[in-house]
VOBA-1610 file (N, C-alpha, C; in pm, whole numbers, padded with zeros to 5 digits, always signed):
BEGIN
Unk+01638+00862-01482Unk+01546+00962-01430Unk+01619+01095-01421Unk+01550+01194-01496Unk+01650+01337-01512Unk+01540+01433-01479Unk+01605+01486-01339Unk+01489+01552-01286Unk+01542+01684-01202Unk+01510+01784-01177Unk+01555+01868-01121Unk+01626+01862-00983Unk+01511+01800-00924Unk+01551+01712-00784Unk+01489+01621-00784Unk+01532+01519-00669Unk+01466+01389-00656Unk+01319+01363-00631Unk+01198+01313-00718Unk+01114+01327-00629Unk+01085+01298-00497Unk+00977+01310-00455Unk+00931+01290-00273Unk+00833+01229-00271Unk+00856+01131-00229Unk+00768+00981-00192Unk+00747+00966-00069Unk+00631+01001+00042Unk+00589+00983+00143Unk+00545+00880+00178Unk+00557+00787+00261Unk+00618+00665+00321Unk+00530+00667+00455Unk+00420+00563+00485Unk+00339+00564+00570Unk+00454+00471+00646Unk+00391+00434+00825Unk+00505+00402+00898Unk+00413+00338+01024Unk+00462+00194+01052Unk+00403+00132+01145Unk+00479+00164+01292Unk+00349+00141+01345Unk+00350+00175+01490Unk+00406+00041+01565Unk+00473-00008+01662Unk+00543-00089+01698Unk+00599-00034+01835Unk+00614-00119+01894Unk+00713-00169+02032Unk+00836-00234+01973Unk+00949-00146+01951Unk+01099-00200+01902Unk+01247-00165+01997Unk+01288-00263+01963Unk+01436-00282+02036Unk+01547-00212+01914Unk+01672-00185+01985Unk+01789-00150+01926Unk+01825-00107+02020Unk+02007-00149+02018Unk+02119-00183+02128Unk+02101-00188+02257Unk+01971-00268+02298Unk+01928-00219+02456Unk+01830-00191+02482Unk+01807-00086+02380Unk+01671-00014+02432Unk+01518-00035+02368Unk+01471-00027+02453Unk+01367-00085+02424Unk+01219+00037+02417Unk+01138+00081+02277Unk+01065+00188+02275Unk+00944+00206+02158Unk+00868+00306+02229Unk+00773+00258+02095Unk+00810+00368+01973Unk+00770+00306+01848Unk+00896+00373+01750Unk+00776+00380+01644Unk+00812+00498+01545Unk+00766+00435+01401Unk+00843+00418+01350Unk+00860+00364+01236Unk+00933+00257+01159Unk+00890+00197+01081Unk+01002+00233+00946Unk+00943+00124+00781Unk+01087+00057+00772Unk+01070-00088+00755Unk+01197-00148+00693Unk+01266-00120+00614Unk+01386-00088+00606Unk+01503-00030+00479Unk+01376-00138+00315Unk+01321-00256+00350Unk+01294-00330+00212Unk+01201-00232+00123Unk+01128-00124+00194Unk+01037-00025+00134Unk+01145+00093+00039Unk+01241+00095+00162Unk+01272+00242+00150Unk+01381+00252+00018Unk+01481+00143+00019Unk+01560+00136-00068Unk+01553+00098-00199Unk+01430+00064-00226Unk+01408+00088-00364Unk+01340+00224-00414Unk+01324+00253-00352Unk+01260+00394-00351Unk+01391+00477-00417Unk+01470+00495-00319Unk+01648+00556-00340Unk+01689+00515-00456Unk+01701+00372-00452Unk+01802+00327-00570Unk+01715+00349-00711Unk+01606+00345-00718Unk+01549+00488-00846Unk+01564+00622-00835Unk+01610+00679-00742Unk+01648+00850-00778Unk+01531+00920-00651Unk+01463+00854-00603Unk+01352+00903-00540Unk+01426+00912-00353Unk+01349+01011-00302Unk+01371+01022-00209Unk+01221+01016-00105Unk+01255+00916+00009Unk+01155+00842+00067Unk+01156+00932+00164Unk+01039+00944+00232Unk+01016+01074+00353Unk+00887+00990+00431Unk+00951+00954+00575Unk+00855+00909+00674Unk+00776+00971+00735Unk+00616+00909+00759Unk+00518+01000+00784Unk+00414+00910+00880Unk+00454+00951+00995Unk+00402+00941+01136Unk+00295+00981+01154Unk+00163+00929+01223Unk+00018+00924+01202Unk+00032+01026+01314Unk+00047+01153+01249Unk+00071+01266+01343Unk-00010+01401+01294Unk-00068+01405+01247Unk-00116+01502+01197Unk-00319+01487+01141Unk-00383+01550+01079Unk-00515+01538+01049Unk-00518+01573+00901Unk-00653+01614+00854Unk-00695+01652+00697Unk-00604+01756+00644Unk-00637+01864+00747Unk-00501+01998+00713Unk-00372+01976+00674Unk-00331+01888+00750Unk-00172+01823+00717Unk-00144+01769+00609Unk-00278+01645+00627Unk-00215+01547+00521Unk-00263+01642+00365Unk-00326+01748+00358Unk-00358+01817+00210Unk-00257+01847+00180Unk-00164+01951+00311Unk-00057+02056+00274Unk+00085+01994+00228Unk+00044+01821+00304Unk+00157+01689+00227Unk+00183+01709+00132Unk+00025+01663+00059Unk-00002+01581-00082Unk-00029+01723-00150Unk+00011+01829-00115Unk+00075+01931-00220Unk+00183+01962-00259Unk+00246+01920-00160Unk+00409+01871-00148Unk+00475+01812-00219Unk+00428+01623-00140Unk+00482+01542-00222Unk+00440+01537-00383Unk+00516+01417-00444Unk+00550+01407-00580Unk+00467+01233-00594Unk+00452+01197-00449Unk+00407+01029-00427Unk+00353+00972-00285Unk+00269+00883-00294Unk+00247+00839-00166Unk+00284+00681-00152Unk+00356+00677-00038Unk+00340+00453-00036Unk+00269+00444+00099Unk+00200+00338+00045Unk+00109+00321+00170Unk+00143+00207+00264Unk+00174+00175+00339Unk+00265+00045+00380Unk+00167-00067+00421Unk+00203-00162+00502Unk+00162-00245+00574Unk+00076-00290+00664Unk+00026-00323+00792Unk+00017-00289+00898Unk-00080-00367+00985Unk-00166-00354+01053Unk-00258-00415+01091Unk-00424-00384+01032Unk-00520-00473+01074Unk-00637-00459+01009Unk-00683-00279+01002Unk-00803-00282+00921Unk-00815-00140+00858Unk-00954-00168+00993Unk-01015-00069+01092Unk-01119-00065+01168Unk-01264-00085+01010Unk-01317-00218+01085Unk-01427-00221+00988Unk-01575-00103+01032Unk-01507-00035+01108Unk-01655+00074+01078Unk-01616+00167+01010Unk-01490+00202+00916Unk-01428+00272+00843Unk-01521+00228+00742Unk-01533+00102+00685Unk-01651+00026+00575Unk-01766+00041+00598Unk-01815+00053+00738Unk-01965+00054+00760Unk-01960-00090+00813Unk-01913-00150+00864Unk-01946-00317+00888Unk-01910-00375+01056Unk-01940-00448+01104Unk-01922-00474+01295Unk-01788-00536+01305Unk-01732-00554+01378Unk-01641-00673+01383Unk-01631-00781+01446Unk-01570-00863+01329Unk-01602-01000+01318Unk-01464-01037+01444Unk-01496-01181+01449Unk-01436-01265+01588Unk-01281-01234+01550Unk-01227-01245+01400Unk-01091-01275+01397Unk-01029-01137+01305Unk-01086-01048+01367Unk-01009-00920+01311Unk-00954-00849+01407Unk-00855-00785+01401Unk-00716-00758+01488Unk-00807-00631+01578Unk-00743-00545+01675Unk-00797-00434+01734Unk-00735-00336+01629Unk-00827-00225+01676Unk-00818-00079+01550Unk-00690-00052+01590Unk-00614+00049+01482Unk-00517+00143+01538Unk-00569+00263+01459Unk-00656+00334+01555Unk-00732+00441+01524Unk-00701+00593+01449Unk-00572+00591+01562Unk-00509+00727+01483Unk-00468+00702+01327Unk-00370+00561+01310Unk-00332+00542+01163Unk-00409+00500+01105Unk-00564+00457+01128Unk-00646+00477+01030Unk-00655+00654+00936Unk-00712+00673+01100Unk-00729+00789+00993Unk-00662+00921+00960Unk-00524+00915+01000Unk-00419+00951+00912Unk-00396+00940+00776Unk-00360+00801+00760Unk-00353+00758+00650Unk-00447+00696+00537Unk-00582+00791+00591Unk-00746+00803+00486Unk-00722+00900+00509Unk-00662+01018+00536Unk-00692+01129+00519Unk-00563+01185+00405Unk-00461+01104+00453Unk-00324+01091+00324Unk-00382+01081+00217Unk-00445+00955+00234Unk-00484+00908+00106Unk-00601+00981+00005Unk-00662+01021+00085Unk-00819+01123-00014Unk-00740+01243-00036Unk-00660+01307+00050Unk-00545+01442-00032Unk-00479+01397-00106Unk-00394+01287-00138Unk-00362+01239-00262Unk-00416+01214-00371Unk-00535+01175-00341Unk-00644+01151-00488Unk-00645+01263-00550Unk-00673+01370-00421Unk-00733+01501-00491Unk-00599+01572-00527Unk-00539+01543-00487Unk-00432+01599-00576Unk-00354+01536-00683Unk-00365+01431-00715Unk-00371+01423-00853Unk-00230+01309-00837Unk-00148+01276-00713Unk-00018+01268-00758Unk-00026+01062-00736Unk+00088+01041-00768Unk+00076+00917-00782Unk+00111+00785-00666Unk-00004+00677-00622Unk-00037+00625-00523Unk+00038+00472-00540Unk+00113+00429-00414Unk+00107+00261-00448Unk+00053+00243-00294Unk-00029+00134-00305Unk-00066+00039-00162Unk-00025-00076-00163Unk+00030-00109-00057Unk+00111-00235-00033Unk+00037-00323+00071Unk-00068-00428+00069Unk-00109-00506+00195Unk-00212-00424+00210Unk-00216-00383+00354Unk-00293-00295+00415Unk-00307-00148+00300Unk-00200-00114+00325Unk-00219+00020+00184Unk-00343-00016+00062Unk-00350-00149+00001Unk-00409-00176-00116Unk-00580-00163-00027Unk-00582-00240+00095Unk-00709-00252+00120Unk-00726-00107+00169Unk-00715+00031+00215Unk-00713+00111+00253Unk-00737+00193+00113Unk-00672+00189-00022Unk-00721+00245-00090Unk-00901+00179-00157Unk-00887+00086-00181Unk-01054+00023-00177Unk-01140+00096-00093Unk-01094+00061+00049Unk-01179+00190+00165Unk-01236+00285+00118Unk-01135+00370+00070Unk-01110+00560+00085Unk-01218+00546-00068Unk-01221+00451-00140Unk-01317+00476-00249Unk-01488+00425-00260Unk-01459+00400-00125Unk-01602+00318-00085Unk-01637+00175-00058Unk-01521+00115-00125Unk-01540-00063-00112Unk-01544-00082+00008Unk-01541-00258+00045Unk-01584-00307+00169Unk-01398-00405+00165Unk-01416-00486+00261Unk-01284-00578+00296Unk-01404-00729+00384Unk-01320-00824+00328Unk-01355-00954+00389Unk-01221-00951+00495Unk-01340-01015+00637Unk-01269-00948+00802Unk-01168-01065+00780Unk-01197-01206+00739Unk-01134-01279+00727Unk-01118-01374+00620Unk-01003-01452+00562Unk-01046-01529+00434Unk-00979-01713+00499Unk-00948-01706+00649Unk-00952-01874+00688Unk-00802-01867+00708Unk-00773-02030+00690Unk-00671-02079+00691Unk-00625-02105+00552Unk-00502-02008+00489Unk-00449-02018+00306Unk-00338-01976+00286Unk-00301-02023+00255Unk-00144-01973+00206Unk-00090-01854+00185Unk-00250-01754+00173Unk-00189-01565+00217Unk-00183-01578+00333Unk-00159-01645+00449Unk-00114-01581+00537Unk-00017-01740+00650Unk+00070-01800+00605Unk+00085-01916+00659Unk+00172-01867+00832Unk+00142-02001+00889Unk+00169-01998+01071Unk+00302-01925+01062Unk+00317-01787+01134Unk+00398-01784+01240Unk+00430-01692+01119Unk+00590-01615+01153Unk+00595-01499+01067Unk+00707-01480+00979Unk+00653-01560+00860Unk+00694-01574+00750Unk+00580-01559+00592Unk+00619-01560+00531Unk+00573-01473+00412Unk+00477-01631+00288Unk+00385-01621+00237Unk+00311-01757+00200Unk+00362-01702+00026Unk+00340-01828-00028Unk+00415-01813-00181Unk+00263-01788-00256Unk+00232-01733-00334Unk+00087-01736-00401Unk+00074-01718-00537Unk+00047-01799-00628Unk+00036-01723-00783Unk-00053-01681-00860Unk-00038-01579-00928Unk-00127-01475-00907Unk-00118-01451-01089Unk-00255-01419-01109Unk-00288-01376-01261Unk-00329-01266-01281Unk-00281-01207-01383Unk-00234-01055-01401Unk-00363-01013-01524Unk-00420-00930-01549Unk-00420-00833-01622Unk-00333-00817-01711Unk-00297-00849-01864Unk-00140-00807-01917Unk-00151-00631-01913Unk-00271-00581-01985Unk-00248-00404-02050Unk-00303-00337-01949Unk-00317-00398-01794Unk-00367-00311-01641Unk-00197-00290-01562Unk-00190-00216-01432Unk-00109-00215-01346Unk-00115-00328-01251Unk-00043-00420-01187Unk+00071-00402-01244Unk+00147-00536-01347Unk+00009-00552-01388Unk+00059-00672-01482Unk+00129-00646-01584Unk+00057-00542-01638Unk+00162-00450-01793Unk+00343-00466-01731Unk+00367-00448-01634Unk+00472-00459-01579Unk+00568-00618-01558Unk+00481-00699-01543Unk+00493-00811-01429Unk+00491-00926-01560Unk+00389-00908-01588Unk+00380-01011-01718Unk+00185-01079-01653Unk+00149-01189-01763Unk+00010-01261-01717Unk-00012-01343-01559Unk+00109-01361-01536Unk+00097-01477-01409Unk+00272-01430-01324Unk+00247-01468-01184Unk+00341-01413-01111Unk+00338-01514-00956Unk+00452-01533-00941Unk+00432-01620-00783Unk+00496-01507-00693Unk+00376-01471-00613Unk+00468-01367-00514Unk+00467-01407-00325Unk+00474-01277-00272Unk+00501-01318-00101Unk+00413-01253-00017Unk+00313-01351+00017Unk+00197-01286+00089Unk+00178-01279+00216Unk+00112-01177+00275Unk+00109-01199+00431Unk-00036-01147+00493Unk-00148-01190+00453Unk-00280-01136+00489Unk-00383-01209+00496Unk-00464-01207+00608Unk-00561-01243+00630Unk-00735-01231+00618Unk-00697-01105+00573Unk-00873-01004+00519Unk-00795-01001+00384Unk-00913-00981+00313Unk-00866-00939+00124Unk-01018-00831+00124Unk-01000-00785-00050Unk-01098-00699-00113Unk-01287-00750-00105Unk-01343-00730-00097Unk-01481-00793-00092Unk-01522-00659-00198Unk-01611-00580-00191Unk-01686-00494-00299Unk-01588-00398-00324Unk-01556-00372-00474Unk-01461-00311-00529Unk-01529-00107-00486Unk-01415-00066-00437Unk-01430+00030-00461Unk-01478+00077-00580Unk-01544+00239-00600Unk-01581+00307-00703Unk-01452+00369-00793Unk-01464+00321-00905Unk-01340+00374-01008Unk-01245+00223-01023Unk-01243+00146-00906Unk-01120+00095-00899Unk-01143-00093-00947Unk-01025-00122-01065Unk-01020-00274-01118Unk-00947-00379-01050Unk-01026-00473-01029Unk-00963-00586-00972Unk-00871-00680-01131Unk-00703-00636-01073Unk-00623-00665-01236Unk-00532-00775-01177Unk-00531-00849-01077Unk-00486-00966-01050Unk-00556-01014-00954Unk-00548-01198-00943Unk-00616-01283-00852Unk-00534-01397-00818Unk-00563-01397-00741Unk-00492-01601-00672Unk-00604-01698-00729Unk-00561-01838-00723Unk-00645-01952-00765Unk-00747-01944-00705Unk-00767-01866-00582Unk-00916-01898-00516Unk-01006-01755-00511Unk-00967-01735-00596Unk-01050-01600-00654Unk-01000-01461-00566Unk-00915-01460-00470Unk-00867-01314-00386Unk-00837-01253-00449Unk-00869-01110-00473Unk-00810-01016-00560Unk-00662-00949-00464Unk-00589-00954-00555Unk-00408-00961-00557Unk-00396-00793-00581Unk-00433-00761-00658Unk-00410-00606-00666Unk-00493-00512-00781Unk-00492-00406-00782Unk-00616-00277-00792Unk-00516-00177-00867Unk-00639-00121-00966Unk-00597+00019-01001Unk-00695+00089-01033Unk-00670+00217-01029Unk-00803+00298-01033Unk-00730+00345-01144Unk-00825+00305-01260Unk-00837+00316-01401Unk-00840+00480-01455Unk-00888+00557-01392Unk-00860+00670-01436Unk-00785+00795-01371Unk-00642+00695-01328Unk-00494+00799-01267Unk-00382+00725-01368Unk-00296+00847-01377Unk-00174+00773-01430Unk-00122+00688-01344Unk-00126+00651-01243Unk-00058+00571-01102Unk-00108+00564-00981Unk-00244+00524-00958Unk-00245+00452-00852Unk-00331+00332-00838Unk-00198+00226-00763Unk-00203+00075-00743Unk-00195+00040-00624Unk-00258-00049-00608Unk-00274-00140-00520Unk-00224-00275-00536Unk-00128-00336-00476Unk-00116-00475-00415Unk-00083-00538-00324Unk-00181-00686-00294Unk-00200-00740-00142Unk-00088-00784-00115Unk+00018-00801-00229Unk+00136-00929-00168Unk+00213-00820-00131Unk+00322-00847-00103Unk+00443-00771-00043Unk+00525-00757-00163Unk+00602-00650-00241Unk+00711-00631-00337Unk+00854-00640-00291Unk+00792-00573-00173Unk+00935-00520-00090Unk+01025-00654-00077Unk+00973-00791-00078Unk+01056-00891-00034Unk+01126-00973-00138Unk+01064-00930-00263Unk+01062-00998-00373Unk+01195-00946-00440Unk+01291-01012-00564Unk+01366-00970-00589Unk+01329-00890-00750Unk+01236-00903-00758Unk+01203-00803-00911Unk+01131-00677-00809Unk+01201-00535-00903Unk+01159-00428-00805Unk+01149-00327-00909Unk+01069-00357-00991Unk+00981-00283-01106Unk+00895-00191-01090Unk+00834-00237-00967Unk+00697-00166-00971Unk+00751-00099-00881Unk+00823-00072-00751Unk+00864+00052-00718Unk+00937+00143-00837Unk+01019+00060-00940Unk+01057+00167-00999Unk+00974+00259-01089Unk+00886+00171-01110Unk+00759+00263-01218Unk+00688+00335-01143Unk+00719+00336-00989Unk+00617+00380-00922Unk+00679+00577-00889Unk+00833+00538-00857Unk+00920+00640-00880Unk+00942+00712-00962Unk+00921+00620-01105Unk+00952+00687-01245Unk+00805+00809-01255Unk+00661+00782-01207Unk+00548+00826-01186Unk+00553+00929-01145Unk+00608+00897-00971Unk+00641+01026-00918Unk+00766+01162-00962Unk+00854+01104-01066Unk+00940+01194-01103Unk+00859+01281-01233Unk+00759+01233-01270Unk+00671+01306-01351Unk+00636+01457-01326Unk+00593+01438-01180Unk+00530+01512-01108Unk+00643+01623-01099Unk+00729+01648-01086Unk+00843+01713-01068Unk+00899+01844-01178Unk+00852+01997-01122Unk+00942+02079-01204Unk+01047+02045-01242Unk+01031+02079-01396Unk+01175+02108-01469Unk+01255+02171-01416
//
């Protein structure tokens, strides 16, 4: 990657109650597993705290060169238009709509998107789709907090199968999936029981969506293509 400077990859960031040496506080915070692949392609990761509104997040995503959308808890289903159901988590209101407001200044600006988990269902959102509140008891999301194995069929000439290859066993952690596809956007991988695995909106050079986690996995491709995307973006 030969670039003037590194691009800038803005890095959504969960809200949490966390410890370190003692202390005990509420923090935002993305795991080094996001951030360091980001780096070790040339890219430089920049954390972004559900601190700001539409104004902000435009004057971002004129900025940045990339957006990652992270993790997190359920997306508020009146964001979809829909009530909530018995087994969907409580809102976290502000990072909703922070990070729909990240996300629609990123569209409109043109630069290049990955959603990870929550990120993937959040871009579906921001394009109009719906989310299933719950999909049961399955191996995307097994007891207690560890990561479910799932294999997943790709799209070969879509994102991020072109990458990945036809079929892939990855590391899942979710309980809601995709229900009505957003506008623009392809459902280019699935699990055996029909969940759609991950999304691209067919007419950007880069932006993807997927439900499993990358960050845990030891192939780290698709951050790098995701970096290589964002170094596009970047004066000579």
């Amino acid at each position: 990657m030969s670039t003037s400077r590194a691009p800038r990859i803005g890095v959504t960031t969960y809200q949490e109650n966390a410890s370190w040496r003692g202390w005990h506080r509420s923090a935002s915070l993305v795991p080094r597993d996001f951030l360091s692949p980001l780096a070790d392609a040339g890219a430089l990761p920049l954390m972004l705290p559900p601190d700001g509104g539409p104004a902000e997040a435009a004057d971002l995503a004129a900025w940045l060169d990339g957006l990652l959308l992270v993790g997190g808890p359920d997306v508020d289903p009146a964001r979809y238009g829909a009530r909530r159901e018995e087994h969907t988590g409580g809102a976290e209101r502000k990072r909703d709509e922070w990070e729909l407001a990240l996300l629609a200044a990123a569209l409109d600006a043109g630069i290049p998107v990955l959603g990870v988990c929550r990120g993937m269902q959040l871009l579906n959102v921001v394009r109009g789709g719906t989310l299933r509140q719950d999909i049961g008891k399955t191996d995307h999301q097994p007891e207690g907090s560890r990561f479910g194995s799932v294999v997943v069929t790709m799209v070969e000439d879509l994102m991020p199968g072109a990458l990945i290859g036809p079929s892939t066993t990855v590391s899942c952690y979710h309980h809601q999936a995709v229900d009505v596809l957003g506008a623009g956007l392809v459902a280019t991988g699935r699990s055996a029981d029909g969940t759609v695995e991950s999304l691209q909106l067919t007419d950007r050079d880069f932006v993807v969506g997927v439900q499993w986690h990358p960050e845990v996995g030891g192939d780290q491709s698709l951050f790098k293509a995701f970096a290589t995307a964002a170094a596009g973006r970047v004066p000579c």
